[in-house]
C-alpha positions as CSV (number, residue, x, y, z in Angstrom):
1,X,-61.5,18.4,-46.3
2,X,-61.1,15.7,-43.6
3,X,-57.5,15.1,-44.6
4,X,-56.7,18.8,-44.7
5,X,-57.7,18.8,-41.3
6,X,-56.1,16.1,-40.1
7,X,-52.8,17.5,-41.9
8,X,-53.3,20.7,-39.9
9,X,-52.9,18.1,-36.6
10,X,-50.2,16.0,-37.6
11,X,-47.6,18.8,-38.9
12,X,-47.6,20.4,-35.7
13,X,-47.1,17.4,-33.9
14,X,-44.2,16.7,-36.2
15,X,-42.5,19.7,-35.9
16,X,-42.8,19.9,-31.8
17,X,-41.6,16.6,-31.8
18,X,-38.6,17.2,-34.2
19,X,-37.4,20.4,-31.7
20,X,-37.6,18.5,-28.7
21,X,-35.8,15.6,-30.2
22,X,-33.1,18.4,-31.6
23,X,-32.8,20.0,-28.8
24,X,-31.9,16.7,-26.9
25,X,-29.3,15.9,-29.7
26,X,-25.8,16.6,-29.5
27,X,-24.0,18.0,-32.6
28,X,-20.1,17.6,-33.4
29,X,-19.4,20.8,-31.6
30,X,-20.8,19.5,-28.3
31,X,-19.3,16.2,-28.4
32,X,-15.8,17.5,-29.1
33,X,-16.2,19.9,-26.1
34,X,-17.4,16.6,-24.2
35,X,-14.3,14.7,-24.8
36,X,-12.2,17.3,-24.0
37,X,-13.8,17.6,-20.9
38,X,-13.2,14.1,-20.6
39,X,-9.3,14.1,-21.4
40,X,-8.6,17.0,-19.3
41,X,-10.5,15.1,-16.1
42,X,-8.8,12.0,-16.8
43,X,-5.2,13.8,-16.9
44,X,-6.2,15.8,-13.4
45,X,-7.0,12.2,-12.1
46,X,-3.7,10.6,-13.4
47,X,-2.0,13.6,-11.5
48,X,-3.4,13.6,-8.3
49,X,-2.8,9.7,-8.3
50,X,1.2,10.9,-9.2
51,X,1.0,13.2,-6.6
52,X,-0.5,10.4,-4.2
53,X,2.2,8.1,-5.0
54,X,5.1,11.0,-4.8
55,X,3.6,11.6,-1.4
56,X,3.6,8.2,0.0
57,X,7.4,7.7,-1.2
58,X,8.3,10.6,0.8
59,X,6.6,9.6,3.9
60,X,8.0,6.3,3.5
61,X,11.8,7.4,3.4
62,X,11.3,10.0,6.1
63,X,12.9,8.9,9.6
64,X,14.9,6.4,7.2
65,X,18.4,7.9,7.7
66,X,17.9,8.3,11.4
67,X,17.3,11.7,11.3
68,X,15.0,13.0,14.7
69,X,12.5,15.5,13.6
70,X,12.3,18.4,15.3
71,X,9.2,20.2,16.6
72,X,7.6,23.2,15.0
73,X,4.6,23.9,16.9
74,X,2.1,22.5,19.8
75,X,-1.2,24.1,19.4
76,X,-5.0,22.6,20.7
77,X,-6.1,22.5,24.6
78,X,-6.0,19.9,27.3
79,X,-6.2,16.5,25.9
80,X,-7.0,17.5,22.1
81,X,-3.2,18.7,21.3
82,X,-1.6,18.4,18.3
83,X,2.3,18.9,17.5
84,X,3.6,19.7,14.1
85,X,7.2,18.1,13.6
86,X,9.3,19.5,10.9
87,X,11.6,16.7,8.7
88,X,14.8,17.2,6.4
89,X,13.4,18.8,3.3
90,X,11.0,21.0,5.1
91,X,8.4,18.3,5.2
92,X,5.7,18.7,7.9
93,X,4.1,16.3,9.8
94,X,1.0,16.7,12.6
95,X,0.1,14.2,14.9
96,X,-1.8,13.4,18.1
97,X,-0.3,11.6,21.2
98,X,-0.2,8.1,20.1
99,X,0.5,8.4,16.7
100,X,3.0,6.9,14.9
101,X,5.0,9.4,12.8
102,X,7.5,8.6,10.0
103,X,10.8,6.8,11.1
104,X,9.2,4.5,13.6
105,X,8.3,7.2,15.9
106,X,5.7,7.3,18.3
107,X,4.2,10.1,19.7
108,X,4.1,9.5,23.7
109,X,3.2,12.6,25.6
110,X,2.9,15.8,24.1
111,X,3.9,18.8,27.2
112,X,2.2,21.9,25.9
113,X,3.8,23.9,29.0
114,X,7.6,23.1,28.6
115,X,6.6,23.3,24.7
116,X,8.5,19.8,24.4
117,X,7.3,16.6,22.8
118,X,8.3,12.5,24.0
119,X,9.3,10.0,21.6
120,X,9.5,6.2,21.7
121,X,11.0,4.4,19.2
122,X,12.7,1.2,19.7
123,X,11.5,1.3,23.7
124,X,14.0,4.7,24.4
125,X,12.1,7.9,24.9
126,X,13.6,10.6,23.1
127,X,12.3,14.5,23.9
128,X,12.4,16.9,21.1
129,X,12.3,21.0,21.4
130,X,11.0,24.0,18.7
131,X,13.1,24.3,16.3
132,X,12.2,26.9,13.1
133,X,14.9,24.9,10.7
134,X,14.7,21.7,9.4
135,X,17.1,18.9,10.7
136,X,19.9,17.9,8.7
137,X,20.1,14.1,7.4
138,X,22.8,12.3,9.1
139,X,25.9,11.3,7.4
140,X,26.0,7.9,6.2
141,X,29.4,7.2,7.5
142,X,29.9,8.8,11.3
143,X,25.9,8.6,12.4
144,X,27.0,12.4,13.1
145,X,24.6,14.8,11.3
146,X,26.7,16.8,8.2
147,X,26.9,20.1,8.7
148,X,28.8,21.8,6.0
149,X,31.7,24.1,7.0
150,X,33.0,21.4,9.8
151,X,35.6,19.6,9.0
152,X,36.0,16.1,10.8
């Protein structure tokens, strides 16, 4: 009787301790879900690292040619302005005065109320304007920009 007893003790325990140790298990379902998971993760981080490194090789041979950029927009208040300047291939740059921008540019004064924005590059000051289109990349032989329809 003692035994029975103690049987009526111990299989309980055995059984709540075999649910909570099944319940902690992973079965070949979950574990193929899991490395999915993990492929799919890995190849979002492998892309964003592309991306990264596409980015940087743009920025890199922006201002390259010689090409100004021009200025899309001026927006902030009193000291905290910031001007958007627009590059061949529609790529957009923001900075603040004092920043260096691609192509050696630096960002000198940035005039709000004659919408205009000073360059320095090379110690000469260069103002650009607004401009909604892009600027074209200069020629490689005349250091004229190409525009096509002109013939030279």
């Amino acid at each position: 009787m003692h035994i029975n007893k103690s049987l009526g003790l111990f299989i309980p325990l055995i059984f709540f301790c075999s649910v909570a140790i099944a319940d902690d298990a992973l079965n070949v379902g979950d574990l193929a879900r899991i490395q999915s998971e993990t492929i799919l993760i890995k190849a979002q981080v492998k892309r964003e690292e592309v991306q990264a490194e596409l980015a940087r090789k743009q920025q890199d041979r922006l201002g390259t040619d010689g090409t100004q950029p021009v200025l899309k927009s001026i927006y902030g208040a009193d000291k905290l302005l910031l001007a958007t300047f627009i590059y061949p291939g529609n790529i957009v740059v923001e900075a603040n005065e004092g920043d260096l921008i691609p192509g050696g540019y630096r960002v000198s004064k940035i005039y709000s109320d004659i919408n205009k924005v000073e360059l320095i590059k090379d110690k000469h000051k260069f103002q650009v304007g607004f401009s909604a289109l892009a600027p074209l990349i200069r020629s490689q032989g005349s250091g004229a920009p190409f525009v096509p329809g002109i013939s030279r």
